[in-house]
KOLNU-143989 format. One record per residue: residue in one letter; x, y, z of N, C-alpha, C, O, CB in turn. Coordinates in steps of 0.1 Angstrom, whole numbers, plus 5000, padded with zeros to 4 digits. Each point is the difference from the previous one (the first is absolute). Last residue first. Glycine has a CB too. Layout:
<recs>
AXYZXYZXYZXYZXYZ ...
</recs>
This chain:
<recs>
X696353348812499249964987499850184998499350054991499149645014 X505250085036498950074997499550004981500949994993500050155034 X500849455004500350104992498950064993499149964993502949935007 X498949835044499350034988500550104993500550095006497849835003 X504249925029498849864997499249984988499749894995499950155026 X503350325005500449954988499449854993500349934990501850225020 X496750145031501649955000500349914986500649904999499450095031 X496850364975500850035009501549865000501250014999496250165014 X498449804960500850054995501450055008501149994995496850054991 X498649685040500149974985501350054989500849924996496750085009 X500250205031501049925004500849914992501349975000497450065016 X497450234972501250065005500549935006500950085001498650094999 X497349564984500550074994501450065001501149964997496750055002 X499249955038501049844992500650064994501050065005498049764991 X498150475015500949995012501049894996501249995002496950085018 X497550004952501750054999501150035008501150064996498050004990 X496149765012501449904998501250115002501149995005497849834976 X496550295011499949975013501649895004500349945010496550084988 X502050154959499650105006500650005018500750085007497149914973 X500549664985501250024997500550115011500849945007498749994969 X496049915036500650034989501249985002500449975012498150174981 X497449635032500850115007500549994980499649914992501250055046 X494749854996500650034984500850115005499750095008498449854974 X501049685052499950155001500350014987501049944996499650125027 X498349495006500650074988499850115003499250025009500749834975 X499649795056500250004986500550104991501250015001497449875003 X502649935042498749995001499150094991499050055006501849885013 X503549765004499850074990498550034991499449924992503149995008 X498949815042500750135003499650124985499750125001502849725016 X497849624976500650095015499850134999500850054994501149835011 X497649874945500649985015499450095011499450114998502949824991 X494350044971501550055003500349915008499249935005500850314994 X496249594985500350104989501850055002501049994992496050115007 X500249625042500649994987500850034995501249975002497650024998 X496950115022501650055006501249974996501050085002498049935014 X495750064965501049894999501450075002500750074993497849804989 X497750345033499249884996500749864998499849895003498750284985 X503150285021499049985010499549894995499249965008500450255001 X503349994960500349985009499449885014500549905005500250334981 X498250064976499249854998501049915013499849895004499450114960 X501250515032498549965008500049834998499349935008499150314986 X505649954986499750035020498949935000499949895005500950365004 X500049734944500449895006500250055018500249915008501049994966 X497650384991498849895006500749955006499549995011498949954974 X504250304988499350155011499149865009500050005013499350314965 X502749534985500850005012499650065011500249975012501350024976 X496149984972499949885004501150005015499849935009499449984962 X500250504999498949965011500149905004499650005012499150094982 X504449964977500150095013498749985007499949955012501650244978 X498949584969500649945013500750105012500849975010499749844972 X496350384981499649805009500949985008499749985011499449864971 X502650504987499150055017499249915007499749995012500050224979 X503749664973500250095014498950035006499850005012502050104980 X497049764969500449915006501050005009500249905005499150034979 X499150474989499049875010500449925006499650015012499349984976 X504450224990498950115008499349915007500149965012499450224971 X504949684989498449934997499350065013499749915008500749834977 X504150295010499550104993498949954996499650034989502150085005 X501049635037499950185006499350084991499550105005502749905004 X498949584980499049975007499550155003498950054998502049725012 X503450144968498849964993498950045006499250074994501749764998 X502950185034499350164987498449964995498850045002504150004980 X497849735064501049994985499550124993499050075001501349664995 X498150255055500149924991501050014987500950085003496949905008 X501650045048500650064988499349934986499949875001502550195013 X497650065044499149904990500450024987499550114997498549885017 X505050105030499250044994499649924990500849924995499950275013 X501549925046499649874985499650084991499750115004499449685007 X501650625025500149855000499949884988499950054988499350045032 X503150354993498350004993500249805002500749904996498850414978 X503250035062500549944986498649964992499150035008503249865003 X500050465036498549854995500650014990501050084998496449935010 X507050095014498750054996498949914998500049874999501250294993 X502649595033500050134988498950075004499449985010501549904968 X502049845056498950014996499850104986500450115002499149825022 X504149795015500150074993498550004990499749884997503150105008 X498749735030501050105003499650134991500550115003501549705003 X495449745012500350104991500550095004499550075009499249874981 X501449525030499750165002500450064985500949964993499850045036 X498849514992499850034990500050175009499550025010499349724973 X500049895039501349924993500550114987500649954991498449755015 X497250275021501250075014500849934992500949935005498250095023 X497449894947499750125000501450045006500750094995496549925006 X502549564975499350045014500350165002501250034996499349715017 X498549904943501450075009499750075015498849995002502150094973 X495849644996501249964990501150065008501149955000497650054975 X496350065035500949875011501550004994500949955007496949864997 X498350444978499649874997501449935005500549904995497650144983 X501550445035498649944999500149854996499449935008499750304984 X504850004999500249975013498149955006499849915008502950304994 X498749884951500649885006500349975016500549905006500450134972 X496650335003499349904997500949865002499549895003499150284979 X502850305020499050005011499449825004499649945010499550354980 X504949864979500149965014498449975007499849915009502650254992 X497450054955500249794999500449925017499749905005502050124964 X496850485021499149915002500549884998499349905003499050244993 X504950195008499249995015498849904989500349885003500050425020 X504049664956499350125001498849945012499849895003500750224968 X504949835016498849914996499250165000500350114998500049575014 X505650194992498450084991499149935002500249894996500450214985 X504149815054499150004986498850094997499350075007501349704996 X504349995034498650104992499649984988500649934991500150255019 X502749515009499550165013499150044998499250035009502550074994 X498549344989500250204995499550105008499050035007500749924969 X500249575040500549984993500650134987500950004993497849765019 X498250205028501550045003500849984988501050074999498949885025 X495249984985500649894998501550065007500549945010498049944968 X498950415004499149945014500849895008500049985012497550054976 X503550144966500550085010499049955014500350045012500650184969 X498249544981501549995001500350105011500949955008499549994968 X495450085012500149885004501349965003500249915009498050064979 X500350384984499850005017500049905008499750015012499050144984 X503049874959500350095006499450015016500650025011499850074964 X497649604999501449955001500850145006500749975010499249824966 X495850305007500149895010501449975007500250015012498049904973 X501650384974499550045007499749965020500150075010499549954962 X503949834985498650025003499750055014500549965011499049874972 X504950224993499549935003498750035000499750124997502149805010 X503750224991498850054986498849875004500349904994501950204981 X502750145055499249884993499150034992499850124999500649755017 X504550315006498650084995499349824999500649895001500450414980 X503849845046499149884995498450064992499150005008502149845015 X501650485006501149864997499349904991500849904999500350115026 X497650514976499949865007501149924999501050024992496949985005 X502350404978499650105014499949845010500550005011497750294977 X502849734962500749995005500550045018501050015007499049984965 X496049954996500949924997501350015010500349895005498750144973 X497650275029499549875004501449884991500549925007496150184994 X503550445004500449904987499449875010501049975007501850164976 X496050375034500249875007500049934986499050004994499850015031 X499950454988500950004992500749835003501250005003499150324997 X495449885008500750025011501749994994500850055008497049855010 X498650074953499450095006501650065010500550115000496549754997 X502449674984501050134994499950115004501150065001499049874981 X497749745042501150015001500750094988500950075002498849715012 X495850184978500550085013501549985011500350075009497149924989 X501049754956499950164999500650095013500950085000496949874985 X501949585018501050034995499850164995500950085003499749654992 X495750085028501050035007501350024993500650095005498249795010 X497450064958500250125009501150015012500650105002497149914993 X501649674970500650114992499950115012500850095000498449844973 X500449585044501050034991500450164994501150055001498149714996 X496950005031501349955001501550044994501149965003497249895001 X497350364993500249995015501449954999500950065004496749915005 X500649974946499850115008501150095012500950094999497049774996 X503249694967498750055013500650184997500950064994498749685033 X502449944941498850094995499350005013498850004999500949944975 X504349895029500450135000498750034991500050114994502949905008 X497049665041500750044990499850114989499150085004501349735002 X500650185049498949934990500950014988501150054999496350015011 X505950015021499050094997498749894996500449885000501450354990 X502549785049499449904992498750134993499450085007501249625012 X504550265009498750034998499549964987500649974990499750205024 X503849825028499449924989498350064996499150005008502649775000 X502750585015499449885003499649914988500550034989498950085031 X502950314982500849875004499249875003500549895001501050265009 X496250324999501149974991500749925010500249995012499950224971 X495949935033499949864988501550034996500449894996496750084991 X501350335041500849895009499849924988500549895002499150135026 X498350394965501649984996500949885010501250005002498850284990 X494749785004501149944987501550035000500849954993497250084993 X499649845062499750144991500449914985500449894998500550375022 X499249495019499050065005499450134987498950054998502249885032 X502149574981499950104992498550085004499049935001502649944982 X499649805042501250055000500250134990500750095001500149675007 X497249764998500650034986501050125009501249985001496649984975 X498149855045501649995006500749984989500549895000499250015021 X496050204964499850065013501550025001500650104998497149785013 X501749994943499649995007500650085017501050065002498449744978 X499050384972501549915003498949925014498850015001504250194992 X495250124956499749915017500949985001500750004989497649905014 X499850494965501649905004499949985009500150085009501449984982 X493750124975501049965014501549964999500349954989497749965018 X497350324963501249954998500549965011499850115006500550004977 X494350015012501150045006501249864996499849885001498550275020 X496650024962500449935011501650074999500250114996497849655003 X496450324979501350044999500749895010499249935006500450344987 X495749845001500549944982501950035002500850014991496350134988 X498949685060500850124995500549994987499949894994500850145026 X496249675008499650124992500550114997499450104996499349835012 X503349675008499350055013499450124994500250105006501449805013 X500550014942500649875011499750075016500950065006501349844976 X496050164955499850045015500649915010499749885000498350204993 X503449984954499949945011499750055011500950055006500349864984 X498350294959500749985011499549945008498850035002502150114995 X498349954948499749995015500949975009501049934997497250004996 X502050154963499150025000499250055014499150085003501449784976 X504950134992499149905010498650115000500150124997502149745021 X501150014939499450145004499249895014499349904999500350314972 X504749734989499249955009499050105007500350115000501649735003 X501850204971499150094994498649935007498850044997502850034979 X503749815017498849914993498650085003499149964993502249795012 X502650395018500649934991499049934988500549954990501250045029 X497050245022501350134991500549904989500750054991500550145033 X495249635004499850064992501050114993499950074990498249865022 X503149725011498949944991499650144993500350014988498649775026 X503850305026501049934990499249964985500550024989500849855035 X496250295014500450124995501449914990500450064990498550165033 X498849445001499050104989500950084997500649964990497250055019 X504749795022500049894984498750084996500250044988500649645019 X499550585035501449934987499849934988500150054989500849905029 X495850055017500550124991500650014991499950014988499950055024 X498149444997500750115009500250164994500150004987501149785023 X495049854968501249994998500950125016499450105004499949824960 X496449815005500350075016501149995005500449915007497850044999 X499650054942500849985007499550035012499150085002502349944983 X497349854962500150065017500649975006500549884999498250165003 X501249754955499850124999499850075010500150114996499349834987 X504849735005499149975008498850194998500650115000501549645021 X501450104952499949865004498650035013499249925003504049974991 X499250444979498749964999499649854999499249944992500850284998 X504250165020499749874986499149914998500249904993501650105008 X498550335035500350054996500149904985499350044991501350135033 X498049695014499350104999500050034986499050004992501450055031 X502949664996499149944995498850074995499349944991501749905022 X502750375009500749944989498149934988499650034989503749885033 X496650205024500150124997500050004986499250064993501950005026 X499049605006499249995001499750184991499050044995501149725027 X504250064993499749924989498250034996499749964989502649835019 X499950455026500650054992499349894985499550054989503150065032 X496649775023499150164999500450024986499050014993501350135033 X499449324987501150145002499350124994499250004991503049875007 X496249664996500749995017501150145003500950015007499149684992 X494550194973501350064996501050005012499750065010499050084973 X496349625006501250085008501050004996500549904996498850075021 X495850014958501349975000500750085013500050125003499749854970 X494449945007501450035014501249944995499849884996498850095027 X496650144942501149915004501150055015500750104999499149834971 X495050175006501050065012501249895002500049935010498050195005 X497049974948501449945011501050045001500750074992498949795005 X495950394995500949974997500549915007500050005012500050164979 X496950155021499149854995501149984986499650014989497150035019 X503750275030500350034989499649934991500250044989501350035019 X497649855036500050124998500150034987499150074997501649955024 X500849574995498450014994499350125001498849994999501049815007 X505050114995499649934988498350055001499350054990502749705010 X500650385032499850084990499449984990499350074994502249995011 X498549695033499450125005500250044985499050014994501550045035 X502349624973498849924997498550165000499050004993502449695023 X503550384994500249984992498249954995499550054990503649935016 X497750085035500150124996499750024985499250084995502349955024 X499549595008498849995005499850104990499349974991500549955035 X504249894974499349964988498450075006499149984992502749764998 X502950395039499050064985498949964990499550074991502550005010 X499849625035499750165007499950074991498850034999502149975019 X500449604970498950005010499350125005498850035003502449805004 X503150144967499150004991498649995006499150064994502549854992 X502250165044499650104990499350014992499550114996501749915007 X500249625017499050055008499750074994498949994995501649975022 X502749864961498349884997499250095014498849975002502349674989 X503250534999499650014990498549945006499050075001503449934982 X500650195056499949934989499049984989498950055003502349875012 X499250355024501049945000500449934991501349985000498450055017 X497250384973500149915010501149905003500850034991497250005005 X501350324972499150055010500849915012500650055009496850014976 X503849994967499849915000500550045022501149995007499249874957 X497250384989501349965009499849895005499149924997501450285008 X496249854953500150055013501549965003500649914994496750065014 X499350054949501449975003499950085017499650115003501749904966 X495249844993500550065008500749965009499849905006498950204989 X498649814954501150005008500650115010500550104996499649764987 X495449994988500750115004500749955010499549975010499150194984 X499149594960499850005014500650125007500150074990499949695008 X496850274958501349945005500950025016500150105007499749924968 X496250165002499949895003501049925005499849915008498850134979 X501350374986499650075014499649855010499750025012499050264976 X503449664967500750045011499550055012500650005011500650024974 X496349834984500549875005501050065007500349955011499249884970 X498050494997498849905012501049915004499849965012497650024977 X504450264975500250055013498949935010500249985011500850254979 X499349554968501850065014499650065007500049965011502050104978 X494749904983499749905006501749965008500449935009497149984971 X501250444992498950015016500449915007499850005012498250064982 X504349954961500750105013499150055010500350085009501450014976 X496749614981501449925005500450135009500349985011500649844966 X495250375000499849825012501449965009500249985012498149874966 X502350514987499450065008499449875010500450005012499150234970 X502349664980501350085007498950015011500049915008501950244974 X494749714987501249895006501450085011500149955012499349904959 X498150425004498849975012500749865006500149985012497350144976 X505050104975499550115012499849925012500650015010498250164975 X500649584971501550005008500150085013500449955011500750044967 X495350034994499749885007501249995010500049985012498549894968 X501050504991499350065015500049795005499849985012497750354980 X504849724968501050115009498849995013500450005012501150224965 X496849584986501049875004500850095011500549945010500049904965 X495850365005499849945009501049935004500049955012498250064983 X502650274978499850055009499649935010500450025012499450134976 X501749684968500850055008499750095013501050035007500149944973 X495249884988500849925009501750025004500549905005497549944985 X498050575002501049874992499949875009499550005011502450164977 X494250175019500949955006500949944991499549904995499250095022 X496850394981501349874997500949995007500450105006499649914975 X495550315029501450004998500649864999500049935010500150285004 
</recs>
């Protein structure tokens, strides 16, 4: 069988297209992986201390690089997911189910915290506040996280609508803050109340930051799914490369024992969880108008 030379010039071109688009994708499966974490700790440069161990765990699990970015807000970290500044995430419920109803984000895995995959919303005041229930908060000063948490923000304002409570116009003073600074301010006297959630209290009263007899919960949700490991669409539809990095989280309890490290405090590793396992958010989500139903 002959060959013209228009055939060969069509199979040399072929085999050229066919190099230049092995040689993208090897460079993208090469390229570094940006992950985006909250911003956990009191500040940025600890936060980077305390996630870069995790970040380094993936790189050589994945025999990829692992770039760490902290992100200093639930909502902006959601944002960043979602316009592919960063390709994973460990991000709060909230800001995932925000990632994925808006951008199609998909988490992989969930956070173990004392080997639970769940934890708990709160409204702390203090002891001699005087407030014992939620209907002693009206009139007072209150303080939510901000508006891509969880704990701080979409559930308790859900469950004040629940009770039929406008937070706008039910306090004297609303505020919009972190996490820290909410418990830290009411220990202080300086606010009546506030949103947090039992594991940031547990841990600021563990590392000395508030004193336990300075601090009471008046008020507790349901369990809630805890953190969750998220990656980008993009990422979400390459099979394989989800399930490396589900096993790679599933590892991180046992490598635990070798390098204590990997997590903070208390958090003692991964569970592969789905979309599935969210929708307690979600519904809350749509309930007070957060999301619009699709």
């Amino acid at each position: 069988m002959k060959f013209s030379r228009r055939m060969f010039t069509l199979l040399a071109a072929l085999a050229i297209t066919g190099t230049a688009q092995a040689q993208q994708a090897q460079q993208a499966r090469q390229a570094p992986l940006q992950l985006g974490v909250g911003l956990f700790q009191p500040d940025k440069e600890k936060n980077d201390a305390t996630y870069k161990p995790l970040a380094d765990y993936l790189a050589s699990q994945l025999q990829r690089p692992v770039q760490l970015r902290t992100v200093d807000s639930w909502e902006g970290l959601a944002k960043s997911l979602a316009n592919g500044e960063t390709d994973m995430a460990l991000m709060g419920p909230w800001g995932y189910v925000l990632a994925n109803h808006e951008a199609g984000a998909e988490v992989v895995s969930t956070i173990l915290y004392d080997g639970k995959p769940e934890y708990f919303a709160i409204i702390v005041t203090h002891p001699k506040s005087g407030i014992n229930t939620l209907a002693d908060l009206k009139g007072k000063t209150f303080a939510f996280g901000d508006k891509g948490s969880t704990s701080g923000y979409l559930i308790p304002r859900h469950h004040f609508m629940t009770l039929g409570i406008n937070p706008d116009t039910y306090f004297s003073k609303v505020l919009y803050t972190k996490h820290q600074a909410i418990e830290t301010q009411v220990t202080q006297g300086l606010l009546d109340a506030g949103a947090d959630y039992n594991r940031n209290r547990n841990a600021m009263i563990e590392q000395g930051l508030i004193k336990a007899e300075q601090s009471k919960i008046i008020w507790q949700s349901a369990p809630l799914p805890n953190d969750a490991f998220a990656v980008s669409k993009t990422l979400a539809a390459d099979k394989a490369f989800v399930a490396r990095l589900q096993q790679a989280l599933a590892g991180v309890g046992a490598a635990l024992k070798s390098q204590p490290r990997l997590l903070p405090a208390n958090y003692t590793g991964f569970v592969t969880r789905d979309n599935t396992f969210y929708k307690p958010i979600r519904d809350a989500g749509l309930a007070t108008g957060n999301l619009r139903a699709k």
